[in-house]
DSSP file (Angstrom, degrees, kcal/mol; ACC not computed):
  #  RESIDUE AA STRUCTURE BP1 BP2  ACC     N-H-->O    O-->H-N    N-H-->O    O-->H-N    TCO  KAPPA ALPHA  PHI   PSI    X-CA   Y-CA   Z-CA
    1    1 A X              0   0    0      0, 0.0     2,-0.2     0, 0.0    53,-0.0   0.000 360.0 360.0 360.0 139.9  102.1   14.8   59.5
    2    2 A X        -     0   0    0      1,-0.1    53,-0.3    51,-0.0     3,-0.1  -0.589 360.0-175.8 -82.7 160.3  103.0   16.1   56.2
    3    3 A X        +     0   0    0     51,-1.1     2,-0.4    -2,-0.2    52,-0.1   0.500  63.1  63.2-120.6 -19.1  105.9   18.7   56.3
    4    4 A X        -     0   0    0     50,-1.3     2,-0.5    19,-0.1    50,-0.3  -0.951  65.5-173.0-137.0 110.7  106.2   19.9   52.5
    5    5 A X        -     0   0    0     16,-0.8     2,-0.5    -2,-0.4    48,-0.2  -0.841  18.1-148.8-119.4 171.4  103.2   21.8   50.9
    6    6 A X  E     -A   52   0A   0     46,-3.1    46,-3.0    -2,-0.5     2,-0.3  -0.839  25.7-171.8-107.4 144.3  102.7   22.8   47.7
    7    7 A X  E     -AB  51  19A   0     12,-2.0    12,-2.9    -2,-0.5     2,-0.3  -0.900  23.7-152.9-141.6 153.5  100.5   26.0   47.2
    8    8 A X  E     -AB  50  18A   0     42,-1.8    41,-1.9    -2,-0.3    42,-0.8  -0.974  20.1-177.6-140.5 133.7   98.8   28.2   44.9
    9    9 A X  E     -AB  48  17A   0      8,-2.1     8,-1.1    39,-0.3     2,-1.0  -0.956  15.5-142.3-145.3 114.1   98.3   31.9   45.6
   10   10 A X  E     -AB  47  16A   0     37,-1.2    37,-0.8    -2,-0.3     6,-0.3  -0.793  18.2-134.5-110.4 150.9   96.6   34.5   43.7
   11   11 A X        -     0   0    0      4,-2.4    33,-0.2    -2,-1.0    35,-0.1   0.305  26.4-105.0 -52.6 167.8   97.7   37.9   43.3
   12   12 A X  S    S+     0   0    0     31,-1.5    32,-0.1     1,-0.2    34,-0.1   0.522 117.7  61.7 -90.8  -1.8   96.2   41.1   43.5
   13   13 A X  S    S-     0   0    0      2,-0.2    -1,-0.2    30,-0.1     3,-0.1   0.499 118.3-106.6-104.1  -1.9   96.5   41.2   40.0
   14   14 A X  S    S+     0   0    0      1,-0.3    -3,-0.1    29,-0.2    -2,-0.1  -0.297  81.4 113.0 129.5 -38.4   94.6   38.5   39.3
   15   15 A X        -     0   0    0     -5,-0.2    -4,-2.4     1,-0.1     2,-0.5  -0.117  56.0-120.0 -70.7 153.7   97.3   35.9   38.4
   16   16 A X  E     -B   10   0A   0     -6,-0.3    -6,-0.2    -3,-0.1     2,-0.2  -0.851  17.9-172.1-104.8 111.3   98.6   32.5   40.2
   17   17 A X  E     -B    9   0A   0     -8,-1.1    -8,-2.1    -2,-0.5     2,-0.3  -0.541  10.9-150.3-107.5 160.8  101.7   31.6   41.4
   18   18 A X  E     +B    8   0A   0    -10,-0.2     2,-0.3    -2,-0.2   -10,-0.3  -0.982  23.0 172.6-119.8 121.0  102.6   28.1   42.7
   19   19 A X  E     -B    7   0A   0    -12,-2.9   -12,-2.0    -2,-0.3     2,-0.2  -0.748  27.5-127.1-125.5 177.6  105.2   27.4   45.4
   20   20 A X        +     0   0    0     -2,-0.3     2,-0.3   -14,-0.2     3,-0.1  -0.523  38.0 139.0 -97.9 166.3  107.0   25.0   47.7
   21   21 A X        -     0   0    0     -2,-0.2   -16,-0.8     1,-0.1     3,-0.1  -0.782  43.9-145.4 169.3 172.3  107.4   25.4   51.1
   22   22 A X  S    S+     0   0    0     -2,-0.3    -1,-0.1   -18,-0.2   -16,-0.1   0.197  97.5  52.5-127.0  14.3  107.5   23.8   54.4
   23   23 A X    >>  -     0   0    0    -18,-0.2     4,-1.0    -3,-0.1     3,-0.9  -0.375  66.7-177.3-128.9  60.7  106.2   26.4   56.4
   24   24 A X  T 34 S+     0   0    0      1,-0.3     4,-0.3     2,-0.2    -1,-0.1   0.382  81.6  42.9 -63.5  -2.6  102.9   27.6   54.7
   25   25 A X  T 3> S+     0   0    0     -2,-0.3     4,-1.1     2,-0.1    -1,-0.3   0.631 116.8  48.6-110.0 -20.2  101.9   30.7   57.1
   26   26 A X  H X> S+     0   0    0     -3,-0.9     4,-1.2     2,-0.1     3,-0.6   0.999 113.4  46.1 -66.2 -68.0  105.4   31.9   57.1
   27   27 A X  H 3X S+     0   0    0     -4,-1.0     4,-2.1     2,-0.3     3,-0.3   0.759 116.8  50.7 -29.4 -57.3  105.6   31.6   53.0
   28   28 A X  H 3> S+     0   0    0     -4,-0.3     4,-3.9     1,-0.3    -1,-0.3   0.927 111.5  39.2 -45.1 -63.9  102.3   33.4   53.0
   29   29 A X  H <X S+     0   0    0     -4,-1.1     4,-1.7    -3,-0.6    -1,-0.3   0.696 112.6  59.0 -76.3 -21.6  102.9   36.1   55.0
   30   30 A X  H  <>S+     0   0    0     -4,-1.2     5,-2.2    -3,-0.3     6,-1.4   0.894 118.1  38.6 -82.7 -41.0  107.0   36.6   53.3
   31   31 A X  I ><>S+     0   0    0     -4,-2.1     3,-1.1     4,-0.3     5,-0.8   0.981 111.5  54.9 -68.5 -51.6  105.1   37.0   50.0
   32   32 A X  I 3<5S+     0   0    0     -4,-3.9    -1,-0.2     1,-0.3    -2,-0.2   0.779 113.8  43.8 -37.6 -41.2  102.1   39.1   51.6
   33   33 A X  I 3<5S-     0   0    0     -4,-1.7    -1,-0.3    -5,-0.1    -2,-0.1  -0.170 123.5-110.0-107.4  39.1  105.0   41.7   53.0
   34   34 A X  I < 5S+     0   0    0     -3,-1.1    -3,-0.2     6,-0.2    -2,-0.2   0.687  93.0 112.8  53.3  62.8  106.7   41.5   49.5
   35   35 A X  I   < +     0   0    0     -5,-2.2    -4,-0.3    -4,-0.3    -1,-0.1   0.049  62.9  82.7-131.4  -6.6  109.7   39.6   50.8
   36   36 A X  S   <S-     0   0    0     -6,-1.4     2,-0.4    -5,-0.8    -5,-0.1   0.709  91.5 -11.0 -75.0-121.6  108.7   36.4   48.8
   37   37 A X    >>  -     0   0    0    -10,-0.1     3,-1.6     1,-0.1     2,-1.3  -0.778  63.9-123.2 -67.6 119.2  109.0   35.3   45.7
   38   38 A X  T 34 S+     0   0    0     -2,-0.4    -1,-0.1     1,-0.3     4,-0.0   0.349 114.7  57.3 -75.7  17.7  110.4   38.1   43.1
   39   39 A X  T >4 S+     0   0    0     -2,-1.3     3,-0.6     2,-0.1    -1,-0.3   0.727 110.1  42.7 -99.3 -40.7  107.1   37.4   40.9
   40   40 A X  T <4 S+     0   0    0     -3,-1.6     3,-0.3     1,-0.2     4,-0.3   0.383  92.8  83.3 -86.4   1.1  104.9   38.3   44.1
   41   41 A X  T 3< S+     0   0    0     -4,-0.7    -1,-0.2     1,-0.2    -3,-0.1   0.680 103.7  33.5 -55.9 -31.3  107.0   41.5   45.2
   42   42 A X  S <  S+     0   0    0     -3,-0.6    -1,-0.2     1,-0.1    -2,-0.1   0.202 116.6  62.4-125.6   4.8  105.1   43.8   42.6
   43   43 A X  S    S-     0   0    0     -3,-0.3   -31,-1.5   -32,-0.1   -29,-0.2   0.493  83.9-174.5-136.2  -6.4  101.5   41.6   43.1
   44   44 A X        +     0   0    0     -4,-0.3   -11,-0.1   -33,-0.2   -12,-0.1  -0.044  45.1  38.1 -43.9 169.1  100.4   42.1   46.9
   45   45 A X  S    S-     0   0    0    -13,-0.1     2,-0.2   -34,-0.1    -1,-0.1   0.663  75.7-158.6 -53.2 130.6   98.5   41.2   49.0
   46   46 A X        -     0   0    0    -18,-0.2     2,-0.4   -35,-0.1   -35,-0.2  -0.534  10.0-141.5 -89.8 164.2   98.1   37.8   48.1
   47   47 A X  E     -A   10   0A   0    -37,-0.8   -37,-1.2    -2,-0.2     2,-0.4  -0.971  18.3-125.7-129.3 146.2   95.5   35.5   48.7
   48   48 A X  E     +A    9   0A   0     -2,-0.4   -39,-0.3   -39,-0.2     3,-0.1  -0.812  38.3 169.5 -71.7 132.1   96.0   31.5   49.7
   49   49 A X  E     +     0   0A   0    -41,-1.9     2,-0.2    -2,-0.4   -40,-0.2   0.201  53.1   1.3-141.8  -6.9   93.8   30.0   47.0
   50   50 A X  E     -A    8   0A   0    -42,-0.8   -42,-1.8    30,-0.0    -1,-0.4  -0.866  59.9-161.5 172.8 146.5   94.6   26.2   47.2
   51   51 A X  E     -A    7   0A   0    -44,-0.3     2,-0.6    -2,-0.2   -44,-0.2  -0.939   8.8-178.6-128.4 110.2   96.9   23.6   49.1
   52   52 A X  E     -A    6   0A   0    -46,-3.0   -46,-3.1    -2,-0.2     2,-0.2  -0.943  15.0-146.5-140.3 150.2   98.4   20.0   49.2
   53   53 A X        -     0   0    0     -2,-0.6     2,-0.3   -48,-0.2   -48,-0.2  -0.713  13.8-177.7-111.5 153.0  100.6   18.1   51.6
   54   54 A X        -     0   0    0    -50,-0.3   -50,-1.3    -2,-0.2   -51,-1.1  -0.869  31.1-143.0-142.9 165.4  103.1   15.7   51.0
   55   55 A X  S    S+     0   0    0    -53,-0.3     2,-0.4    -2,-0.3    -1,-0.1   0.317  91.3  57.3-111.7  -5.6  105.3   13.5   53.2
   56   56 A X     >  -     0   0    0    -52,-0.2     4,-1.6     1,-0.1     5,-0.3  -0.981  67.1-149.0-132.3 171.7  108.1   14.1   50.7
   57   57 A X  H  > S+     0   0    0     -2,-0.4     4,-1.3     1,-0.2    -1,-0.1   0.836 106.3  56.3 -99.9 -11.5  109.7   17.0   49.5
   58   58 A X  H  > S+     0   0    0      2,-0.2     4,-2.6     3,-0.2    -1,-0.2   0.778 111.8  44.5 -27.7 -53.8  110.3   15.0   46.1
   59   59 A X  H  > S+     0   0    0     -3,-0.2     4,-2.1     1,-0.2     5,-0.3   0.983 112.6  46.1 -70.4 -58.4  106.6   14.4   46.0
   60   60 A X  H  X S+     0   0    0     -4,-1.6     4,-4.0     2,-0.2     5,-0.3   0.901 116.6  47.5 -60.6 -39.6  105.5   17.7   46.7
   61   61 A X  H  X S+     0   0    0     -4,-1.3     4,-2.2    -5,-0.3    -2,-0.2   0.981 109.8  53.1 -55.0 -64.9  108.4   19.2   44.0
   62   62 A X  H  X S+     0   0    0     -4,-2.6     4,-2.1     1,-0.2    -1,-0.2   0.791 115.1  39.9 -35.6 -58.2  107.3   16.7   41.4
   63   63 A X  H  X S+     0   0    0     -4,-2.1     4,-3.6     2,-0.2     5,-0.6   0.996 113.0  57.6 -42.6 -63.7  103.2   18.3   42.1
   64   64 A X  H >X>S+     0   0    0     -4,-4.0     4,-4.5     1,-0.3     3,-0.8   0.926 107.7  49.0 -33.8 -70.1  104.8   21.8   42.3
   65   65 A X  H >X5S+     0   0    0     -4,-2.2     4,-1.4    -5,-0.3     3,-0.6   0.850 114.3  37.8 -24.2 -68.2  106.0   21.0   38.9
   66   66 A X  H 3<5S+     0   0    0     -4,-2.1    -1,-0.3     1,-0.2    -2,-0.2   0.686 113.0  55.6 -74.2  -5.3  102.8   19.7   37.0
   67   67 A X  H <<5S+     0   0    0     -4,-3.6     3,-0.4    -3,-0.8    -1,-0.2   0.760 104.9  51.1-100.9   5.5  100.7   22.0   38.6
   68   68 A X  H <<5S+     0   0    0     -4,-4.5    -2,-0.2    -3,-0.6    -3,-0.1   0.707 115.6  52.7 -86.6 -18.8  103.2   25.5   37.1
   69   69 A X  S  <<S+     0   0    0     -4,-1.4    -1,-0.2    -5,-0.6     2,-0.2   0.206  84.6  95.2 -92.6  25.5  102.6   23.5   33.7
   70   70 A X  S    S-     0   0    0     -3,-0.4     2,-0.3     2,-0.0    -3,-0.0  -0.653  80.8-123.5 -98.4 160.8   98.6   23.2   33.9
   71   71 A X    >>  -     0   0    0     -2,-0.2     3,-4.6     1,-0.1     2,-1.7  -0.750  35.4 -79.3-116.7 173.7   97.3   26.2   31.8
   72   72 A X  H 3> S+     0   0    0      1,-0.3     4,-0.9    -2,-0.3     5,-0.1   0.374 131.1  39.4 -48.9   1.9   95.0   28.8   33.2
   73   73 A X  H 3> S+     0   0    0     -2,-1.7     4,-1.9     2,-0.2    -1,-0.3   0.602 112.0  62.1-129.7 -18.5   91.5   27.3   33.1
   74   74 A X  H <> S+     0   0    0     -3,-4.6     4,-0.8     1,-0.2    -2,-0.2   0.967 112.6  40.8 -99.1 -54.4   93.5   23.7   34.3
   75   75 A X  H  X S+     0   0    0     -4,-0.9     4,-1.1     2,-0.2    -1,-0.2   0.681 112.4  50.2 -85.1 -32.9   94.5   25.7   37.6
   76   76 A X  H >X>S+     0   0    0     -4,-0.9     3,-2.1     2,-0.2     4,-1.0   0.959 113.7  53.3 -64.0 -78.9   91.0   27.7   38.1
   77   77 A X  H 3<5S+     0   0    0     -4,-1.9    -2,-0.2     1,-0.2    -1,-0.2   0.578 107.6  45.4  28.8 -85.2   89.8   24.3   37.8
   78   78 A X  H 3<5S+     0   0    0     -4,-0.8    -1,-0.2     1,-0.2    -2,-0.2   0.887 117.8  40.8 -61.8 -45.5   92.0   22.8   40.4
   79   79 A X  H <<5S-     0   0    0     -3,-2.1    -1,-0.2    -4,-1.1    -2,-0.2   0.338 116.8 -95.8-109.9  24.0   91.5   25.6   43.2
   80   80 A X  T  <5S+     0   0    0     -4,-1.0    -3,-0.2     1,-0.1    -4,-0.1   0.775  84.9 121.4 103.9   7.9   87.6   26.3   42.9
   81   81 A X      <       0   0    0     -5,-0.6    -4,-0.1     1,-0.2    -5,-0.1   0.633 360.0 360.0-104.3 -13.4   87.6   29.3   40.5
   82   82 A X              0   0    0     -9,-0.1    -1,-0.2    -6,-0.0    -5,-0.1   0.331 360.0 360.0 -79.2 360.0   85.6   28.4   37.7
């Protein structure tokens, strides 16, 4: 079972943040109650918008990584929005 996903969330403002975690309905819900990430305090409710699982937290960082450099249209793309 994989332990470390990587997630993409959009905002109530429209925009998409990308994270780590290893707990994805705990992570959800700390951003949702504006305990999360200090980009997603000001941008509740969030919505979960996209997912991947990894079996290392290396792998999963490395994703996290290429998918905070994809530019908007690369990331609608990715989670179905286009």
């Amino acid at each position: 079972m994989a332990d470390h996903v990587v997630y993409v969330l959009e905002c109530a403002d429209g925009s998409l943040y990308t994270g780590y975690t290893t707990d994805l309905e705990r992570r959800v819900a700390e951003h949702d109650a504006g305990e999360g990430a200090k980009y997603t305090r000001g941008r509740t409710p969030v919505e979960l918008r996209y997912r991947e699982e990894f079996d290392s937290r290396s792998a999963a960082m490395s994703r996290e990584y290429e998918i905070k450099q994809l530019s908007r249209g690369a990331k609608e793309r990715l989670i179905g929005l286009d």
